[in-house]
Phi, psi and omega in degrees: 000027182285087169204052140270119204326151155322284167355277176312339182261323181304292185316314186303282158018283162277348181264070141236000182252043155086017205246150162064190203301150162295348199245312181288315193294315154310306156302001146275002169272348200290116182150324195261324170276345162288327179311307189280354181279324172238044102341322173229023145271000189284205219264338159304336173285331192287311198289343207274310192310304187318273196334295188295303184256006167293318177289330196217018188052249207261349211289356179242013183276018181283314191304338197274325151345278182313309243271349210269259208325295121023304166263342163301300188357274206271022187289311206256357194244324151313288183310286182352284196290000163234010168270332178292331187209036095108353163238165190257173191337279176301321161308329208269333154311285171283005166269035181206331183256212165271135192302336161289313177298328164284002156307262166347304161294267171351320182288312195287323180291321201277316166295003143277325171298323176284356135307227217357302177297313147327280173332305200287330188290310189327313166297321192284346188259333175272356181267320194284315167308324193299304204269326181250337178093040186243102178344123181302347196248018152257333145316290174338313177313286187309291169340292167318295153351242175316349172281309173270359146273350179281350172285277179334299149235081187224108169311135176311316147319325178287323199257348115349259208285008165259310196299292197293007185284282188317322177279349153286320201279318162300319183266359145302303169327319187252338180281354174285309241260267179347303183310317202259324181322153145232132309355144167291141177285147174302105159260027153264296187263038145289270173346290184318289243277330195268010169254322199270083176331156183169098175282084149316160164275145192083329195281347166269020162298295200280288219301339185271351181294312203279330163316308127336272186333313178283297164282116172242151193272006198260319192291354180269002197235318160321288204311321182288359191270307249265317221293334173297335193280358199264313202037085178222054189273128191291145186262359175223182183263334173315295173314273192329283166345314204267302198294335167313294322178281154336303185283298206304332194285319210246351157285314180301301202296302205290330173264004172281323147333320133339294188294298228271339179302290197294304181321333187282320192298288156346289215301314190301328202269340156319288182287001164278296199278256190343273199318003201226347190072046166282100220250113166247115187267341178197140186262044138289286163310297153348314173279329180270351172264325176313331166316306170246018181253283182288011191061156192307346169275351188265298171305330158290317197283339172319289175324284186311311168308317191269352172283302191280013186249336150296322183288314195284357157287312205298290161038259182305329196280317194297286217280346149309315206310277187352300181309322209259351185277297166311302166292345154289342196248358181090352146247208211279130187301003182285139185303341188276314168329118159314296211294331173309285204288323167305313183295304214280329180277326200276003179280314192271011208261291178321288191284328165288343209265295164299347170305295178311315189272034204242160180213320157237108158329312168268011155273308197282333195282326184282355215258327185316306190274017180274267195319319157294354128327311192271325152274336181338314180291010173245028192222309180305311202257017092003284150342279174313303195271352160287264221307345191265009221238118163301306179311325179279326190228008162057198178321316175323312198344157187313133108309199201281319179289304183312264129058304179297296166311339184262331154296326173314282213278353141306302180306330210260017213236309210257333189277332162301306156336287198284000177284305193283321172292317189276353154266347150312288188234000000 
């Protein structure tokens, strides 16, 4: 997935090896975690948020917080293992493990991208009804479509600065959305809520969805691509550092953006639905009740926000498949690759397919971002055992904090899992 002009890698390049202003050498590093940022603003995040607050008001928004912190890590830890050795997530698993244990791994990211991939057609199929009337499963339809020529034929740099367009566009969408709600949202118990855990009964199904939603496991097998395609692999330990250093500034800002979206997606939907005792089941409805509690500018901007936060998620989601396919079977990661392209048309070929057989929509979208919850700890711990392993990442290797930190918010990972199996069954 390498197709950034020379030219351009050149010029990014020399100012990230220290030539010219700190503010220019930074902002050329600025992209790749916003690319991955809206992964996790897509339309399983609007069903999981939609959920949390109409069902349970400001009270889960402790979760998206962890789910926030949880993914800079390992966010940042992804990037790490591809500015250092020069592969992404799935190369770098199957050059190290056994082939049967990377078959597991491999198998499982891919049934997770194609949940991923549902969701983002769905949303995208329910923004084109909201706004045009167009039957979901011929939205869907478009969406796929269109999701995979925008992959197909697009330069990557190009296809960079349309994804961070959109995710500026989304979060405009929603700081409009706080402005226009009636009721004003409560920032006292917004503030309380977002640090102070607090487990309703029923409520832990939506809280691991939203967790799910945030931390995804497809954007941890990107981040490590994407950071490739800049070939911006250091030629010193000096270098490599300013470029380490460099990824952490534009992953932290980008999932804190992230963070301040999904928060937003809550709060509104706490002061739409919840305060008024609204009960919402598919987010349709969720857009057609906002008409007359926020007015007709909120339900358009709703609409609009979920289109574009599906089509530029199908995006993100279409080019892990490639990524994570190609690098598990070993071949080549360019977007031009038949094999490339197999993984990325049979992932969404696979999620249209399951679209078809769905009868609630909003049910299948939250259950979606469950199941990426549920594998997720098979993504983590692959991850944990490249960066902490010397031989693989040399000096860079894991330290005492990292190392810590990644065990912490893994187990808390696997104790939420297990929170949500044990109020199943």
């Amino acid at each position: 997935m390498r197709l950034w002009e020379p030219s351009l890698i050149d010029r990014r390049t020399e100012r990230l090896r220290g030539h010219g202003r700190l503010l220019r050498q930074v902002a050329s590093y600025i992209g790749p975690g916003f690319f991955v940022t809206v992964g996790f603003i897509d339309p399983g995040n609007w069903a999981t948020n939609v959920a949390a607050g109409a069902g349970y008001g400001y009270t889960l928004l402790w979760v998206v917080v962890l789910g926030t912190g949880i993914l800079i890590l390992w966010q940042h830890m992804s990037a790490h293992l591809g500015t250092v050795t020069g592969k992404c997530l799935a190369e770098a698993v199957r050059a190290n493990v056994r082939p049967w244990v990377g078959a597991i791994y491999g198998s499982t990211a891919m049934a997770a991208i194609c949940a991923t991939a549902l969701a983002e057609l769905l949303g995208a199929a329910i923004g084109l009804y909201a706004l045009f009337d167009v039957p979901i499963r011929i939205g869907a339809g478009l969406a796929a479509t269109l999701s995979a020529g925008l992959v197909v034929l697009q330069r990557y740099s190009t296809l960079e600065k349309v994804i961070v367009g959109f995710v500026g566009i989304i979060g405009l969408s929603y700081l409009a959305e706080l402005h226009v709600v009636r009721p004003a949202p409560d920032w006292g118990a917004v503030a309380h809520h977002l640090f102070v855990p607090r487990l309703e009964s029923g409520s832990t199904l939506v809280a691991v969805g939203v967790l799910g939603a945030v931390v995804m496991p497809h954007n941890m097998y990107l981040h490590s691509e994407i950071i490739q395609n800049r070939e911006w692999k250091g030629r010193s330990d000096a270098e490599t550092r300013r470029l380490l250093r460099f990824e952490f500034v534009d992953t932290l800002l980008a999932m804190l953006v992230g963070l301040a979206i999904n928060a937003a997606m809550i709060i509104v939907a706490a002061s739409v639905f919840h305060s008024h005792g609204r009960q919402v089941h598919d987010l349709i409805q969720a857009e057609a009740t906002l008409r007359p509690l926020a007015g007709n500018l909120a339900s358009v901007i709703f609409a609009v926000g979920l289109l574009l936060a599906g089509i530029s998620s199908s995006v993100t989601a279409a080019l892990a498949a490639g990524v994570t396919f190609t690098g598990y079977i070993g071949k080549d990661t360019r977007i031009e690759s038949g094999w490339f392209r197999l993984g990325m048309i049979g992932t969404l070929v696979a999620a249209y397919l399951l679209i078809l057989a769905v009868s609630d929509t909003f049910g299948a979208l939250i259950i979606s971002q469950v199941c990426l919850s549920l594998q997720l700890p098979l993504t983590m711990l692959p991850l944990w055992l490249l960066t902490n392993n010397k031989r693989v990442m040399g000096k860079y290797s894991n330290g005492l904090l990292e190392n810590s930190l990644m065990i912490l918010t893994g187990l808390a990972v696997l104790v939420i899992n297990s929170l949500m199996l044990a109020a199943l069954f």
